[in-house]
VEXDREN-755466 format. One record per residue: residue number from 1; y negated, z, x negated of N, C-alpha, C in turn; residue in one letter. Coordinates in steps of 0.2 Angstrom, whole numbers. Atoms other than C-alpha are relative to their C-alpha. Layout:
<sites>
NUM, Y, Z, X, Y, Z, X, Y, Z, X, a
...
</sites>
This chain:
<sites>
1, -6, 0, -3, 43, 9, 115, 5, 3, -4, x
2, -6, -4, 4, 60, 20, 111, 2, -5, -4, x
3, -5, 5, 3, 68, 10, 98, 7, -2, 1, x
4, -7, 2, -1, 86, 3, 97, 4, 1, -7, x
5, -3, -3, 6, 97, 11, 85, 3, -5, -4, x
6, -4, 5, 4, 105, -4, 79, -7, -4, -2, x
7, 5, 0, 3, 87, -8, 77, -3, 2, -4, x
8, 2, -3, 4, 84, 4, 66, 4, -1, -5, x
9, -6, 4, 6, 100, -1, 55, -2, -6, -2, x
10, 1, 7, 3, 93, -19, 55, 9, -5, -1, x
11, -8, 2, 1, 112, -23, 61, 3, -4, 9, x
12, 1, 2, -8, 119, -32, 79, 3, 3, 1, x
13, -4, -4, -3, 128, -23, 90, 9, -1, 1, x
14, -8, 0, 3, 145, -32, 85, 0, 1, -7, x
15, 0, -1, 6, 142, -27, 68, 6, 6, -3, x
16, -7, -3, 0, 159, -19, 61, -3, 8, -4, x
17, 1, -8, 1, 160, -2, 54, -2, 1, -10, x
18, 4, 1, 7, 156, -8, 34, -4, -2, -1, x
19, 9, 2, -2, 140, -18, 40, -3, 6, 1, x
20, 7, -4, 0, 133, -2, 46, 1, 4, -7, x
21, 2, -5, 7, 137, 9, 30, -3, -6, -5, x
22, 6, 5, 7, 130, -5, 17, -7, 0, 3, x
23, 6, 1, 0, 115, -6, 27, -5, 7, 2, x
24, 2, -7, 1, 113, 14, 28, 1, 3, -8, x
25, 4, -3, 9, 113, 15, 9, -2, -4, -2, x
26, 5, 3, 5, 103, 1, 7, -7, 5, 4, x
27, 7, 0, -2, 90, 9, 19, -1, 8, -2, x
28, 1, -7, -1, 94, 27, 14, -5, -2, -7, x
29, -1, 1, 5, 92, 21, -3, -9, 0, 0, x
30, 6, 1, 0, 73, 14, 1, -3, 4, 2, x
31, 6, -3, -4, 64, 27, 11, 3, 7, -2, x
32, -3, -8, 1, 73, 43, 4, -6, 4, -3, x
33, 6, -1, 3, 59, 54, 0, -1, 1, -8, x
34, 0, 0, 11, 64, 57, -21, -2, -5, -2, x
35, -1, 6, 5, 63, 38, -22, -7, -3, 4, x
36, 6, 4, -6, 49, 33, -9, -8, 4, 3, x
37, 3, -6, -1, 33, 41, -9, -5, -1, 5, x
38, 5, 0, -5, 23, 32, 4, 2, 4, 6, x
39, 1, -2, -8, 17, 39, 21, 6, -5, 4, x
40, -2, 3, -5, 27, 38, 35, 9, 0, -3, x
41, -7, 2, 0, 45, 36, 24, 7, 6, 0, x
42, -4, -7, 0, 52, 55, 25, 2, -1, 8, x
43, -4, 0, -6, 51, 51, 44, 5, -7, 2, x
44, -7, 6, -2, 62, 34, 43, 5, 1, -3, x
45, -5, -2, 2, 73, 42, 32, 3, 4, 6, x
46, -3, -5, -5, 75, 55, 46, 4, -5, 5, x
47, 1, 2, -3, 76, 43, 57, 7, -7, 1, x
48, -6, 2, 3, 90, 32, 48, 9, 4, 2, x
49, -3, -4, 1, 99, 46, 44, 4, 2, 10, x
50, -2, -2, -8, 101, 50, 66, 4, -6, 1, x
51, -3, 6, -4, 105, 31, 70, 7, -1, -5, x
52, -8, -1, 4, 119, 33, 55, 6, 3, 4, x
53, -3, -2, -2, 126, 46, 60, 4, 2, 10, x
54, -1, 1, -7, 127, 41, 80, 4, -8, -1, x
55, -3, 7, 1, 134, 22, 73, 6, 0, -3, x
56, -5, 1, 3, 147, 26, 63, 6, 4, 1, x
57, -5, -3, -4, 154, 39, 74, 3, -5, 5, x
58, -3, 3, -6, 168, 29, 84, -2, 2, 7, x
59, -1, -3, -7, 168, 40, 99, -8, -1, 3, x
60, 8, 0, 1, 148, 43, 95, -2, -8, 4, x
61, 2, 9, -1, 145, 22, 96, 1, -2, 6, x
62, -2, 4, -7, 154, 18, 111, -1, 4, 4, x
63, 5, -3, -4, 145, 32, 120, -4, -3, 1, x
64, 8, 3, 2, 129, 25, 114, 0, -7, 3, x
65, 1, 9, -2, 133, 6, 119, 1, -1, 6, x
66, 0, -2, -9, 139, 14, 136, -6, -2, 4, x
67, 6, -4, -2, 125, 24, 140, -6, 1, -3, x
68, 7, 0, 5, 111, 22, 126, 0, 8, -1, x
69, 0, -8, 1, 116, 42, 126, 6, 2, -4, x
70, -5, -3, 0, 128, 54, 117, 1, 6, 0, x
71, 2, -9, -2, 132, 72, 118, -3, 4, -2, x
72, 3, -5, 4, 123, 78, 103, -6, -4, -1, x
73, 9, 3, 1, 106, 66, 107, -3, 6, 3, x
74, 4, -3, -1, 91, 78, 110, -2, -1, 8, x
75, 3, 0, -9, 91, 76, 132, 6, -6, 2, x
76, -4, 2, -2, 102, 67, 143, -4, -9, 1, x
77, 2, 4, -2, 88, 54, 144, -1, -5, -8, x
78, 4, 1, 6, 86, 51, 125, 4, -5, -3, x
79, 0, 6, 2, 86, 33, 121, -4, -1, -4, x
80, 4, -1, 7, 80, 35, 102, -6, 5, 1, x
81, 6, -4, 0, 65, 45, 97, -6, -4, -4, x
82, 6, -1, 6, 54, 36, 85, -6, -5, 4, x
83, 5, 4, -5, 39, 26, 91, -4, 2, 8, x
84, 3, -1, -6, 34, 34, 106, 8, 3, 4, x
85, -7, -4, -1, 50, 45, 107, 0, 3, 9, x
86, -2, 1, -6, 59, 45, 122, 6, 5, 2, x
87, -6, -4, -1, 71, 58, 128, 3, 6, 7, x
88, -2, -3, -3, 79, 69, 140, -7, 9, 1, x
89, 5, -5, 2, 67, 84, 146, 3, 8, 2, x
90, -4, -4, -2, 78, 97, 155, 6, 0, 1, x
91, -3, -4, 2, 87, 108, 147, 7, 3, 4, x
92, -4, -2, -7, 97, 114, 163, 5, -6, 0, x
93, -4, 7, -5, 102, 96, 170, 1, -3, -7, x
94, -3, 1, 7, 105, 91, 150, 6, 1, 2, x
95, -7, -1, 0, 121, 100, 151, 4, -2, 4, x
96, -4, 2, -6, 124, 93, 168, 3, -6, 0, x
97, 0, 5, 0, 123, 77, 166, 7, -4, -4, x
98, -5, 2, 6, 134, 74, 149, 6, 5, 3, x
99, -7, -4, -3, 147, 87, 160, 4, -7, 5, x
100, -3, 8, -5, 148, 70, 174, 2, -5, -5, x
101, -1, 6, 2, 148, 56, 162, 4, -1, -7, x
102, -5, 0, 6, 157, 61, 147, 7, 6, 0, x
103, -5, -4, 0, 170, 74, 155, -2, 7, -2, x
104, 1, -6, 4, 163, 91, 152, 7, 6, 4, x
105, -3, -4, -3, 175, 105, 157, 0, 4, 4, x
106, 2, -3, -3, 165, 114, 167, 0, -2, 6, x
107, 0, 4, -6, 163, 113, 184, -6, 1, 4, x
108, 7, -1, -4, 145, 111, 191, 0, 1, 5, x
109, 1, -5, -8, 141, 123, 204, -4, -5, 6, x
110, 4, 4, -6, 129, 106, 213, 5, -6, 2, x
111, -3, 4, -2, 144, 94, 213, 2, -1, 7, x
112, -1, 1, -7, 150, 89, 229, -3, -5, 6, x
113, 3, 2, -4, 136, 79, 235, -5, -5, -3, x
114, 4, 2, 4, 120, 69, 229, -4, 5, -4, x
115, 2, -5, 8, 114, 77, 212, -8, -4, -1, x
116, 9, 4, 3, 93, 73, 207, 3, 0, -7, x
117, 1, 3, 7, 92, 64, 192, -3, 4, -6, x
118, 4, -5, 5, 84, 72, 176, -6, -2, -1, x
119, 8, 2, 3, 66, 73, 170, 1, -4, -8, x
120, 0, 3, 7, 63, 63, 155, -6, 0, -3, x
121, 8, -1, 2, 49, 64, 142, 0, -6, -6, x
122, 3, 7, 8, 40, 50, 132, -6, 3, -3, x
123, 6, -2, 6, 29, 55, 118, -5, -6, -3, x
124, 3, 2, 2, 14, 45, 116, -8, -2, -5, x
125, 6, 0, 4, -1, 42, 103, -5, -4, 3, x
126, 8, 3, -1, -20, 37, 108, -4, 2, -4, x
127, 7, -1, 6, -35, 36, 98, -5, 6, 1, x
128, 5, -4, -4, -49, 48, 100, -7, -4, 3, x
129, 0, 5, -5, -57, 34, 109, 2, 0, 5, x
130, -3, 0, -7, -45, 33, 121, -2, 7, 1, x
131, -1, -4, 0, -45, 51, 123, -7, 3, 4, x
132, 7, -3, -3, -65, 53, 126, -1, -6, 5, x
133, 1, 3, -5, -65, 39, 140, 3, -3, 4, x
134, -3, 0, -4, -50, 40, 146, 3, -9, 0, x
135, -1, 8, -1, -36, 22, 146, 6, 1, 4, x
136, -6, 1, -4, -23, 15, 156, 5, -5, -6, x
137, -7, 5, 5, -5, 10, 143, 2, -1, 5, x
138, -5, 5, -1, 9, -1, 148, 5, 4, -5, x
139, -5, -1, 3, 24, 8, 140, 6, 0, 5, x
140, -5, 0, -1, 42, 5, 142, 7, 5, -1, x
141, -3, -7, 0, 54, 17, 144, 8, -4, 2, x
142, -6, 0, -3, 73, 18, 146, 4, 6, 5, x
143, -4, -5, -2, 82, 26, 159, 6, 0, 6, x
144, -5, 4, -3, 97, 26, 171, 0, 1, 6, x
145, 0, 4, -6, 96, 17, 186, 6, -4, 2, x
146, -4, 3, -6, 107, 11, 201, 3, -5, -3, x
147, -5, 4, 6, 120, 0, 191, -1, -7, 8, x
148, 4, 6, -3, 113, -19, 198, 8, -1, 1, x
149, -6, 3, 0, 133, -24, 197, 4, 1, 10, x
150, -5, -3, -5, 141, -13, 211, -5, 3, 5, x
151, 5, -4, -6, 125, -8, 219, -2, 7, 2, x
152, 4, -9, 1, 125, 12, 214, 5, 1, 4, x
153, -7, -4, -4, 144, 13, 224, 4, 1, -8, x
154, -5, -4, 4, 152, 15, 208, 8, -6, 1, x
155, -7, 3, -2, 168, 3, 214, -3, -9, -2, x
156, 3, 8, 1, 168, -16, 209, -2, -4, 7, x
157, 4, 2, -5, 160, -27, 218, 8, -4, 4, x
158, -3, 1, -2, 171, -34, 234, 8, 5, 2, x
159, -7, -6, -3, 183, -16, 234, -9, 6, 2, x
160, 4, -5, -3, 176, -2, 241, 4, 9, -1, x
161, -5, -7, 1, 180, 18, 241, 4, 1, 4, x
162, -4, -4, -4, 192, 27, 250, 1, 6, 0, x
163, -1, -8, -2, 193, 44, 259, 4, 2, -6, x
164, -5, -5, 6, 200, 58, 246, 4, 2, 6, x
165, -6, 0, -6, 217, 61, 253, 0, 6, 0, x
166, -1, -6, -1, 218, 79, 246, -5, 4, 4, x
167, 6, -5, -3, 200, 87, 255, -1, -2, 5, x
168, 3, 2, -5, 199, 74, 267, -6, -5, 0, x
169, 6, 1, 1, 183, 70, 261, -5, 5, 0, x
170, 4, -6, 2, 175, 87, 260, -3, 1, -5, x
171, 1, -1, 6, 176, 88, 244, 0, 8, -3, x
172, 0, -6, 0, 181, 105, 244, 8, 0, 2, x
173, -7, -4, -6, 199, 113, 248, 0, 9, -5, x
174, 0, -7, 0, 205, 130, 251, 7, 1, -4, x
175, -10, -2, 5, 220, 139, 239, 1, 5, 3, x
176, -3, -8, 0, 229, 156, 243, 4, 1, -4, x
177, -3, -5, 3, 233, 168, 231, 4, 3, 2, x
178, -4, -4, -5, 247, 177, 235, 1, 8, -7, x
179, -1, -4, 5, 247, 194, 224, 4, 6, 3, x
180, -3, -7, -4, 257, 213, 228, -5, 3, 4, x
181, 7, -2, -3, 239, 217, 235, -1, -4, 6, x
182, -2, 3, -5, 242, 204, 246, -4, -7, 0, x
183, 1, 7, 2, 235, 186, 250, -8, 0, 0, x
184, 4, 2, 0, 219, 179, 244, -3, -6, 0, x
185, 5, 7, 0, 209, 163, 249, -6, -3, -3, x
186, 6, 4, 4, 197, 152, 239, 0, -5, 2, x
187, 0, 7, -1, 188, 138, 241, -5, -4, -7, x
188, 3, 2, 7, 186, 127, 226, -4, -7, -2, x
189, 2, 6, 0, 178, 111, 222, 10, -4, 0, x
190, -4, 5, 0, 192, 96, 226, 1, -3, -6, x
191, -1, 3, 8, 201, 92, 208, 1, -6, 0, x
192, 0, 7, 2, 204, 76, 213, -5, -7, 2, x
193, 4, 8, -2, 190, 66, 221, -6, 6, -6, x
194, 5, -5, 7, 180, 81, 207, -6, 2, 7, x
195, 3, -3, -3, 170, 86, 223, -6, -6, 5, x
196, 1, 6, -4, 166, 68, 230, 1, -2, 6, x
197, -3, 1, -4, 175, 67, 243, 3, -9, 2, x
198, -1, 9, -2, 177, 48, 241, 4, 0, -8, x
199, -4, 2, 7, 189, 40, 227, 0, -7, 0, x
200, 1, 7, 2, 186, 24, 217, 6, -2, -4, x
201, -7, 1, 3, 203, 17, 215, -1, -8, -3, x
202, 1, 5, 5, 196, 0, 206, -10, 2, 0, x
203, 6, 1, 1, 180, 5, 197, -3, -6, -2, x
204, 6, 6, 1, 164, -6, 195, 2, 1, -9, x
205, -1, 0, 8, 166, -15, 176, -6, 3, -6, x
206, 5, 0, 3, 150, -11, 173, -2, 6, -2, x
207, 4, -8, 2, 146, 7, 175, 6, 4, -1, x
208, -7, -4, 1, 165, 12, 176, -2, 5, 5, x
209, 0, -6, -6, 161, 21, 192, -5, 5, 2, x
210, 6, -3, 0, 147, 30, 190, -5, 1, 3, x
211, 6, -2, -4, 134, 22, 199, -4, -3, -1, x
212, 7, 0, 4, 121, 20, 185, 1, -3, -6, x
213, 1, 4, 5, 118, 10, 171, -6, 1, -5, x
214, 7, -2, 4, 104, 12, 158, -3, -9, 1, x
215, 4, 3, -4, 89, 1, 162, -7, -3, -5, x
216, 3, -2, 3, 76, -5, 154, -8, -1, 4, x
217, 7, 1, -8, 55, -2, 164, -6, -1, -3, x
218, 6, 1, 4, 39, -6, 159, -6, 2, 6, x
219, 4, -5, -6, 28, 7, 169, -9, 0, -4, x
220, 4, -2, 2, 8, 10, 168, -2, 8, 1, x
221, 2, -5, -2, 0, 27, 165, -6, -1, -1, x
222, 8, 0, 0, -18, 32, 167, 1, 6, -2, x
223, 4, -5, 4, -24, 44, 154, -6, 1, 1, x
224, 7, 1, -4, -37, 51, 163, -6, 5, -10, x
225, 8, -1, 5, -55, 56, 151, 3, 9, -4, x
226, 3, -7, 3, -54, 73, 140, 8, 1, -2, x
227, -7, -4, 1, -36, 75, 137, 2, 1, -6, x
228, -2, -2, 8, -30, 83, 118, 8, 0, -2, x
229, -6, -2, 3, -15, 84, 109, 4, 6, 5, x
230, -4, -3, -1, -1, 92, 117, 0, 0, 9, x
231, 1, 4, -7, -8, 85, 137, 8, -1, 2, x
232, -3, 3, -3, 3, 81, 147, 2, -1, 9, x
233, 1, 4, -4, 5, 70, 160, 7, -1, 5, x
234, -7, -1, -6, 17, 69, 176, 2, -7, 4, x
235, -2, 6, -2, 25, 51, 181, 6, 2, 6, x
236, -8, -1, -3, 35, 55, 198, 3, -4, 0, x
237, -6, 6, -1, 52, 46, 201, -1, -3, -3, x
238, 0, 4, 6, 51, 39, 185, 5, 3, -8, x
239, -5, 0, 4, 67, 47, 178, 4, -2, 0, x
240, -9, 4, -2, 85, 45, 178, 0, 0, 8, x
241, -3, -2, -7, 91, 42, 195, 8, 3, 1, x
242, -3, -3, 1, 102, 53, 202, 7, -2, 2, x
243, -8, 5, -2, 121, 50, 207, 1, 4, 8, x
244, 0, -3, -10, 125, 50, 225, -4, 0, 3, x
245, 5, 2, -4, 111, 43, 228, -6, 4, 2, x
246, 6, -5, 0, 101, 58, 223, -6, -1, -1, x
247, 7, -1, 2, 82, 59, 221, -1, -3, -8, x
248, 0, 0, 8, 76, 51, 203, -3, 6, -2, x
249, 4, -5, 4, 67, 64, 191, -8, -4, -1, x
250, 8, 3, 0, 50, 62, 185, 1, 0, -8, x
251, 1, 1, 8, 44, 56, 166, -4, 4, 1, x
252, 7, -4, 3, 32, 67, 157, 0, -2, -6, x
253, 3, 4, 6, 22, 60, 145, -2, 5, -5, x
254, 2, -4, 7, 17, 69, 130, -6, -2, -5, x
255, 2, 1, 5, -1, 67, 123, -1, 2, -6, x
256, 4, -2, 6, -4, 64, 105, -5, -2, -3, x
257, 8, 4, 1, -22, 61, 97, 0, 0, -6, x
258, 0, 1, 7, -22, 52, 82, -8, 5, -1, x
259, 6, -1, 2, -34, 60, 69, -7, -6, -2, x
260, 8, 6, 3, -52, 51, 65, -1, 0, -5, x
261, 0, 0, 7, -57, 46, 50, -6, 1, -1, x
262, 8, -3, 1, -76, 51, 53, -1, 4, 6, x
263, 0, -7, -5, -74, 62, 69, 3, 6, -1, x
264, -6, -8, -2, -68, 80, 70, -3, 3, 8, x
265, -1, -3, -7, -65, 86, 87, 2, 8, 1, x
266, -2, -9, 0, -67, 105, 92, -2, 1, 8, x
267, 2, 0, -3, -65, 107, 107, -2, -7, 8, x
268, 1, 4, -4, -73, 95, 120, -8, -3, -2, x
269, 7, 3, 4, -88, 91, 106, 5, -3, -5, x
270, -2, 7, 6, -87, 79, 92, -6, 2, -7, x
271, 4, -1, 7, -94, 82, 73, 1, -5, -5, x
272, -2, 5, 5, -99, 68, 61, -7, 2, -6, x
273, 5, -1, 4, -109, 69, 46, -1, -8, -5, x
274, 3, 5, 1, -119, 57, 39, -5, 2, -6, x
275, 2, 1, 9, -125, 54, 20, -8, -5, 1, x
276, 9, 2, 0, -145, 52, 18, -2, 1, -8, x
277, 4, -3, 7, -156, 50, 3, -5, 4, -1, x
278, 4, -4, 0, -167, 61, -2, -6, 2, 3, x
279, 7, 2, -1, -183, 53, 1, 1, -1, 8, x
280, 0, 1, -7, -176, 48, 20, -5, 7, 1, x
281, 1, -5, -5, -176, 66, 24, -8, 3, -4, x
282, 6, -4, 2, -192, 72, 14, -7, -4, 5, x
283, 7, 6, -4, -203, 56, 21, 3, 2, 7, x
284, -4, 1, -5, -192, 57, 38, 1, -7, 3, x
285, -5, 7, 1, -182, 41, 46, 2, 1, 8, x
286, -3, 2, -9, -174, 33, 62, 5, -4, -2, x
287, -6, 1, 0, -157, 32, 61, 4, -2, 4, x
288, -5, 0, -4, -142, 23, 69, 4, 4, -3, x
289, -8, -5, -1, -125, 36, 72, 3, -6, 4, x
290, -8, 2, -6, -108, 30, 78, -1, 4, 6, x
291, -4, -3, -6, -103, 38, 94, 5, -2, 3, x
292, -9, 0, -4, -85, 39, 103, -2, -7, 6, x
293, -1, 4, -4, -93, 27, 115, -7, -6, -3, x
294, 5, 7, 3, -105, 15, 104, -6, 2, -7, x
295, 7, 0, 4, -121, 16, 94, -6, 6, 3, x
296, 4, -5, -3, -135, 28, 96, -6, 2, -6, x
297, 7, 0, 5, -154, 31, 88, 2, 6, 0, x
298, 1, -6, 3, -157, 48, 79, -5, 1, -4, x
299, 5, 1, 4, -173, 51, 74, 0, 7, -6, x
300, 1, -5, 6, -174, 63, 56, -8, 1, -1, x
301, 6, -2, 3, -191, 72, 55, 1, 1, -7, x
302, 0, -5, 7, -199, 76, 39, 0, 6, -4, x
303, 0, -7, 3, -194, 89, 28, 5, 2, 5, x
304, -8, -2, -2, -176, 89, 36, 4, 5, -6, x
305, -3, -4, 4, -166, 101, 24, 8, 0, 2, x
306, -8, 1, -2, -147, 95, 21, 4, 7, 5, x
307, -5, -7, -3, -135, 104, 31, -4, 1, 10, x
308, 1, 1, -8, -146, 101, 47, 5, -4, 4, x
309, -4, 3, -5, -136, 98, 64, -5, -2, 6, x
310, 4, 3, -3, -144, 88, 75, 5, -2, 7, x
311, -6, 3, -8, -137, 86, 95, 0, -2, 4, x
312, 1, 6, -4, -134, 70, 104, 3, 3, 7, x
313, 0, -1, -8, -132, 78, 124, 5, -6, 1, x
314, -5, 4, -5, -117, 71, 133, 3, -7, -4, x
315, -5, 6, 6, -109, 58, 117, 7, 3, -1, x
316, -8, -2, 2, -93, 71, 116, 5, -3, 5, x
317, -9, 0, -5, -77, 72, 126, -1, 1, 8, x
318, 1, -3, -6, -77, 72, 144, 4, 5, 0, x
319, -4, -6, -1, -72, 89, 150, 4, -1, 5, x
320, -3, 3, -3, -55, 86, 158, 1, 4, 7, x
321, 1, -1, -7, -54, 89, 177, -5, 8, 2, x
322, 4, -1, -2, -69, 96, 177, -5, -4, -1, x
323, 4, 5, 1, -87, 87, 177, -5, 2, -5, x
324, 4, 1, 2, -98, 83, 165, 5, -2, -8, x
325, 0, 2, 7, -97, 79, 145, -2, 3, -7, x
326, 1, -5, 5, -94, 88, 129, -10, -3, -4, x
327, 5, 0, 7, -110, 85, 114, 3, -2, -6, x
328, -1, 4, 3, -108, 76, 99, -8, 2, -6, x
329, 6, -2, 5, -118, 82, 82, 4, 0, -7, x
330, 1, 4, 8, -123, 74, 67, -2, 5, -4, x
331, 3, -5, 4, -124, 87, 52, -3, -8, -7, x
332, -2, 6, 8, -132, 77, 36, -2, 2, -5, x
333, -2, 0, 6, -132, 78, 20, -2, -5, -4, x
334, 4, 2, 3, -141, 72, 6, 5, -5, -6, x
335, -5, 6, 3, -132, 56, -4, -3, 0, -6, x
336, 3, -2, 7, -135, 59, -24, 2, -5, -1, x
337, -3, 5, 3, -132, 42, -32, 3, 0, -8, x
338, 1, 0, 8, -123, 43, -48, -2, -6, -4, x
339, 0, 5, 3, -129, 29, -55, -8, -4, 2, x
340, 8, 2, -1, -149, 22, -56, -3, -3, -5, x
341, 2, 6, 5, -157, 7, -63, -9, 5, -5, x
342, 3, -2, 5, -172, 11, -78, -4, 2, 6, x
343, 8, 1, -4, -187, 8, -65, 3, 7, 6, x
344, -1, -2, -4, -178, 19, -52, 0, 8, -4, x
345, 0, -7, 4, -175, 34, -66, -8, 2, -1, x
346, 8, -2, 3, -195, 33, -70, -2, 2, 5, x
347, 6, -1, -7, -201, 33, -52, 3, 8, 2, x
348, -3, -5, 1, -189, 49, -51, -4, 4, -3, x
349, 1, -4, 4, -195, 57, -66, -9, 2, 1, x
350, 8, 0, -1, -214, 54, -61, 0, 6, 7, x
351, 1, -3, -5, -209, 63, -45, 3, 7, -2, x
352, -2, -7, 5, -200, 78, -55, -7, 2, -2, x
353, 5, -2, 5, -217, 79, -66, -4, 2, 6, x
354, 5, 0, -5, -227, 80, -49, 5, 8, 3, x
355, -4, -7, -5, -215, 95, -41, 0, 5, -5, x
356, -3, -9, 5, -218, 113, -48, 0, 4, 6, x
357, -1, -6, -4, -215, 121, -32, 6, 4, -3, x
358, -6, -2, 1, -198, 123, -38, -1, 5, -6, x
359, -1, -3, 6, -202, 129, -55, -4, 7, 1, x
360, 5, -7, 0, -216, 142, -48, 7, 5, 5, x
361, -5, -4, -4, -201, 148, -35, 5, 4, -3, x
362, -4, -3, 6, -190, 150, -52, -2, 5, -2, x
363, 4, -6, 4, -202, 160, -60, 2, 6, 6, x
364, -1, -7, -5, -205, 172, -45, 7, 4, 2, x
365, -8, -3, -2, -184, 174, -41, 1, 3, -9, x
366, -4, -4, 6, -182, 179, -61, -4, 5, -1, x
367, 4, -7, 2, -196, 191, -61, 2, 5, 4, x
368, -2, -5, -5, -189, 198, -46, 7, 5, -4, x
369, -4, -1, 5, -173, 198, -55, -1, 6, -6, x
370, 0, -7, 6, -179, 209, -72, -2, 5, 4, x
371, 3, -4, -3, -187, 220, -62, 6, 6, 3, x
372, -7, -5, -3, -169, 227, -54, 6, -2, -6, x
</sites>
């Protein structure tokens, strides 16, 4: 889930304006990467360092405690990042949105009527597990929804809007220019109801008119079978909702696939290697392997020679919206022991005294040698 910035300070949301700096030099202080060299502390410094500088900005803050947003967060959705980062996804309606709710100068060419909502993206991690059989998460997301107070009119509850006086309610009026070339007429968006056509002359206290509220949802996704790094997945109406009762946007999910710590994945196959003794592979042997979905027999004929790959049919990856199932191949490799008790050195060296393939094989490679 998005984290909460005052979370990330380790601080409450009345916490005054010298609580937050002592506890951003205690935290920078901990995780700075000169002084902190574990995993993982260059991105809490980063991460510190964001919520600092959005907490101790006044104007910054009480955007943030508004809206869970401010004008120079990463998207208009972006209710923190770390943890399965969560934020705003189009770039376009980015600029639109923070033009309605924090006064931008410009004047949006869609005003006038219901506006759709924005896209939002959450970035999520799964296992290579989940990724080869596909799982259904539970994650929580924030985003702005229909203000519960006033009901998504914007006016407190028990008042209501009224007609704009200047367009009528159009939300449009027309001007003429008068110049020596003679008169010209325009029609511009309405400056006073801003293109509404309605005016809220006692805003709701919650949204202050708006509408919308930030929300918090606890949605499932299904992660279907073969998906990699970089996937991504389409949640409709599962954005911000729009204003004026526009359409919401959609979540896009963003797979990431942790690495394994015995699989490498290429592709929609899987490769693991496996440490053998010498004598498995000269006598030959019947081996258990892991696989992405359980346990699995491997028989090693005799007279295997490391560096063999051997290939388990349909243990990979499913292949994503199409059918069937990557392959899954064990290369192995001969496991030298450093270290062997007196009786295990002799039964060794009995078998050395027995082997002159090698040393006839020597001979013949260095005659070859003098000879060129």
């Amino acid at each position: 889930m998005a984290k909460d910035l005052y979370e990330i300070m380790g601080v409450s949301r009345t916490a005054s304006e010298a609580d937050i700096k002592k506890a951003y030099r205690k935290l920078a202080l901990e995780f700075h990467p000169d002084v902190n060299k574990d995993p993982g502390a260059q991105d809490k410094f980063k991460e510190v360092q964001k919520a600092n500088d959005i907490l101790s900005n006044p104007q910054k803050k009480a955007q943030y405690d508004q809206y869970g947003v401010t004008d120079d967060q990463p998207g208009a959705g972006g209710f923190g990042g770390a943890g399965g980062g969560f934020s705003g996804f189009n770039a376009d309606s980015f600029e639109d949105i923070f033009d309605n709710f924090f006064g931008g100068g410009r004047q949006s060419k869609r005003r006038g009527g219901p506006r759709p909502g924005e896209d939002l993206r959450y970035d999520l991690e799964i296992t290579l597990e989940e990724a080869a059989a596909g799982v259904e998460k539970k994650i929580e997301i924030y985003h702005l929804a229909r203000c519960k107070k006033c009901e998504g009119s914007g006016a407190q509850p028990g008042s209501s809007k009224t007609t704009c006086g200047k367009c009528g309610g159009a939300g449009q009026v027309q001007t003429v220019q008068r110049t020596i070339l003679g008169s010209f007429s325009q029609v511009i968006t309405c400056p006073e109801c801003r293109g509404a056509g309605e005016i809220i002359k006692n805003p709701c206290s919650n949204c202050h008119g708006k509408g919308l509220e930030k929300q918090k949802r606890q949605i499932s996704v299904k992660i279907p079978a073969g998906v990699d790094s970089g996937s991504r997945l389409r949640v409709s109406g599962e954005g911000n909702h729009g204003e004026g009762g526009g359409t919401p946007g959609d979540l896009y999910v963003f797979i990431t696939v942790k690495a394994h710590a015995y699989f490498k994945r290429e592709d929609d196959s899987v490769y693991i290697s496996v440490n053998l003794p010498y004598s498995r592979l000269v006598l030959g042997t019947e081996i258990t392997v892991p696989s992405l979905s359980g346990k699995t027999k491997l028989k090693i004929p005799a007279g295997t020679q490391p560096g063999t790959l051997f290939r388990l049919k349909g243990k990979g990856i499913a292949h994503l919206q199409k059918y069937g199932t990557g392959d899954q191949f064990v290369e192995v490799t001969v496991a030298v022991p450093k270290s062997i008790s007196g009786k295990e050195k002799k039964v060794i060296q009995e078998l050395a005294d027995l082997d002159t393939k090698f040393d006839a094989q020597s001979e013949d490679q260095m005659a070859f040698l003098n000879k060129h």
